[in-house]
C-alpha positions in Angstrom: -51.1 12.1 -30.4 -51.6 11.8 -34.0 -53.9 8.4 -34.9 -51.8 6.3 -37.4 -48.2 7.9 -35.6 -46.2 5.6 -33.7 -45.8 6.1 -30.1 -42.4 7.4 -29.4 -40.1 6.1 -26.5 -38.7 9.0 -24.0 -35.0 9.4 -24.4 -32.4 6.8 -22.2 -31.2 8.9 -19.7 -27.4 9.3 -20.4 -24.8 7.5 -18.4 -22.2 9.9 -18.2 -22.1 11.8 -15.3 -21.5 15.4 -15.0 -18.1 15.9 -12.9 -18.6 17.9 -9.8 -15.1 19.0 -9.6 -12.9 20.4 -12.7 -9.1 19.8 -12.2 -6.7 21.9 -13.2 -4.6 20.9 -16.1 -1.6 18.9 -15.4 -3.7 17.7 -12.2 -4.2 14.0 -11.5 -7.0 12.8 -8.3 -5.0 11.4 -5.2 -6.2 9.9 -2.4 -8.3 11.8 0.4 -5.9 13.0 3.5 -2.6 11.7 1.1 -2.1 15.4 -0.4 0.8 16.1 2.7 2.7 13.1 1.8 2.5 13.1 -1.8 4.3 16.7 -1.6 6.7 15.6 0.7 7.5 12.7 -1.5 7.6 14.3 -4.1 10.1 17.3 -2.4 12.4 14.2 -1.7 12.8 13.1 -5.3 13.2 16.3 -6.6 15.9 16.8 -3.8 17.3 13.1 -4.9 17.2 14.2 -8.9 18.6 17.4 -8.7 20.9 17.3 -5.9 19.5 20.6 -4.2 16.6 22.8 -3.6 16.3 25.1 -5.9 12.9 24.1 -6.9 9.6 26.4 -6.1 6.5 24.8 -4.4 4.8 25.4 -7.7 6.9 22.9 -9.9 6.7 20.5 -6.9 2.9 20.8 -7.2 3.3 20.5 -10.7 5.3 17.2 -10.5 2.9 15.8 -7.8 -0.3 16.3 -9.8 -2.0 19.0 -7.8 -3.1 22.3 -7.5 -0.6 25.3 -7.6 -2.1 26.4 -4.1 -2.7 22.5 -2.9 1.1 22.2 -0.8 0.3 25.4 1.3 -2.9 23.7 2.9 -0.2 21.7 4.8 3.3 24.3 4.5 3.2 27.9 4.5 5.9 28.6 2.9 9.2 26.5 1.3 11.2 26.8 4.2 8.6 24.7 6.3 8.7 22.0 3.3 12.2 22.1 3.8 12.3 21.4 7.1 10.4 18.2 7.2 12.6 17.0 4.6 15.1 17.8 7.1 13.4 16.2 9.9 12.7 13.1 7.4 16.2 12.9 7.5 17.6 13.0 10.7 14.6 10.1 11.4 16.4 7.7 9.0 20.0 8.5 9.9 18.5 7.7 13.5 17.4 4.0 12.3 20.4 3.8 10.1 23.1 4.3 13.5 20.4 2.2 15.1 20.5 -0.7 12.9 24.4 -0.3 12.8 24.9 -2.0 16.5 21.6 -4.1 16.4 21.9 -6.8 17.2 24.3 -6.6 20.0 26.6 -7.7 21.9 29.3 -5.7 20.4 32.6 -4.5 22.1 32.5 -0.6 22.1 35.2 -0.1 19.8 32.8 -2.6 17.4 30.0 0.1 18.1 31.9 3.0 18.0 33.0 2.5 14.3 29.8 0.7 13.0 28.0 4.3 14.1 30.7 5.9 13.2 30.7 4.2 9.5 27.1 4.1 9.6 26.9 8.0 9.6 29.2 8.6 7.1 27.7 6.2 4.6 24.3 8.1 5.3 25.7 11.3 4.1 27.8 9.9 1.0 24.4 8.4 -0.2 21.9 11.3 0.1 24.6 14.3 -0.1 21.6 16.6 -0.8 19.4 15.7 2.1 22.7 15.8 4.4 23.5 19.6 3.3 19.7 20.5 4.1 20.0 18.6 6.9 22.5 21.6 8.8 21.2 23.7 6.0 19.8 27.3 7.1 17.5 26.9 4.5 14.9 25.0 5.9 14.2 27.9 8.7 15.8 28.7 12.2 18.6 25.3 12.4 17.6 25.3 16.0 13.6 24.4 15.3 15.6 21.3 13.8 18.1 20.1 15.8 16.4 20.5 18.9 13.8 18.5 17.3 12.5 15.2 18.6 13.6 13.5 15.9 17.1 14.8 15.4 17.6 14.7 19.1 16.9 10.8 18.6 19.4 10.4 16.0 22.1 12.1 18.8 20.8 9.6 21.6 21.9 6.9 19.8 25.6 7.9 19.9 25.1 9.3 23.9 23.6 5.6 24.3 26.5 4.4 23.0 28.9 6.4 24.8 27.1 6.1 28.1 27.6 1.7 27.7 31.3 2.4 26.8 32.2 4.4 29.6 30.2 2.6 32.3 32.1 -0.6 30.8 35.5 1.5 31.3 36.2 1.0 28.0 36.1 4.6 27.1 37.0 7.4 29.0 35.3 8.8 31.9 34.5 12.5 30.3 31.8 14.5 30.5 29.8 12.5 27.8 27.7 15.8 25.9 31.1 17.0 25.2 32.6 13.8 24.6 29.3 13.4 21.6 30.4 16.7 20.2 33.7 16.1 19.7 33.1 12.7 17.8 30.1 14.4 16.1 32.1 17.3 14.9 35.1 14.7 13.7 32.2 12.6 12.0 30.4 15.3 10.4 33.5 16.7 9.2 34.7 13.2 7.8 31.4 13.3 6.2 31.1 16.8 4.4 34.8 16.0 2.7 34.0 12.3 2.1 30.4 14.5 0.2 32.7 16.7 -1.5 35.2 14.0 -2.8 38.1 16.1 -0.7 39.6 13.0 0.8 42.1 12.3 -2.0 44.3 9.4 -1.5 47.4 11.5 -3.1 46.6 13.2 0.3 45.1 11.0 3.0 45.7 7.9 1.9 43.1 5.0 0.8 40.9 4.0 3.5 41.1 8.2 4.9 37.3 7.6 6.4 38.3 4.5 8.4 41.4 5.5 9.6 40.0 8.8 10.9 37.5 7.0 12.7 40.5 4.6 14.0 42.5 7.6 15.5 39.3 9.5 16.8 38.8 6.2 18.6 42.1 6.2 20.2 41.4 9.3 21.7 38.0 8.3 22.9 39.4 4.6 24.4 40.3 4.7 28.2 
């Protein structure tokens, strides 16, 4: 060094760090090992929002925040998003009949049309999830409905049926065909109560209720 120069410091290291990772745009961080539910929940709203699924796993990884390719690290394909939508929803119409004779008590004919009720009111509140729900859509129906978790949401109407007849208040019939002929009566309530076909110049006012009233009837030892 130069005599009469003055010494000069070395340069502050900077504090800005370089970022390891570069995100694609539209991309926001989520948390590690949340990626599989943030597409799911995201799926649901989009489902919610636009009353079907039309939508492509890109603009749901669009709307989530993440990669294009991010939602197939957890589903191959749309169908298999699909059907744990599905799946989500036969696990909350299984609490929903649940809650509906909790806490009991209850005479069967209470339970009966509190499930019964219960059902419909699912379906008239999340028509889009209810259609996907018996949807071929969301891959092979069977994979579904012989789920688990829609089998669950049927044992609480063979639960119910099973205390009803053992009580004698409800006929002594085989009780998986008993379940399928209120579950075909309910579903079908359901689908027209969806499509706004029970008209009361044509069924009357309370058409839901009083189908559920003379399916019971039948159902009533």
């Amino acid at each position: 060094m130069s005599p009469g120069k003055p010494r000069m410091s070395p340069p502050l290291p900077s504090s800005r760090k370089t970022p390891t990772t570069t995100l694609d745009a539209g991309d926001r961080p989520y948390h590690h090992g949340d990626l599989r539910r943030a597409i799911v929940e995201t799926a649901s709203a989009m489902l919610r929002e636009d009353k079907g699924w039309k939508f492509t796993l890109r603009e749901v990884a669009r709307r989530a925040g993440v990669s294009h390719a991010a939602p197939y690290k957890h589903f191959p394909d749309k169908a298999a998003l699909l059907l744990e939508l599905a799946l989500r929803g036969f696990d909350q119409l299984g609490q929903e009949l649940q809650a509906a004779i909790t806490p009991r008590p209850r005479s069967a004919r209470k339970e009966f049309l509190a499930v019964g009720g219960a059902y419909i009111a699912f379906g008239v509140a999340n028509p889009a999830l209810y259609r996907l729900m018996f949807s071929g859509d969301a891959g092979d129906p069977r994979v579904a409905h012989l789920s688990e978790r829609a089998l669950s949401a049927l044992g609480v109407l063979l639960d119910m049926l099973t205390r009803g007849q053992a009580s004698g208040a409800f006929r002594r019939r085989p009780l998986q065909g008993q379940a399928a002929a209120c579950w075909a009566q309910v579903h079908g309530i359901t689908m027209l109560s969806i499509e706004g076909l029970l008209m009361p110049e044509k069924v009357g006012t309370t058409p839901a209720q009083d189908a559920l009233e003379t399916l019971l009837d039948g159902v009533l030892a």
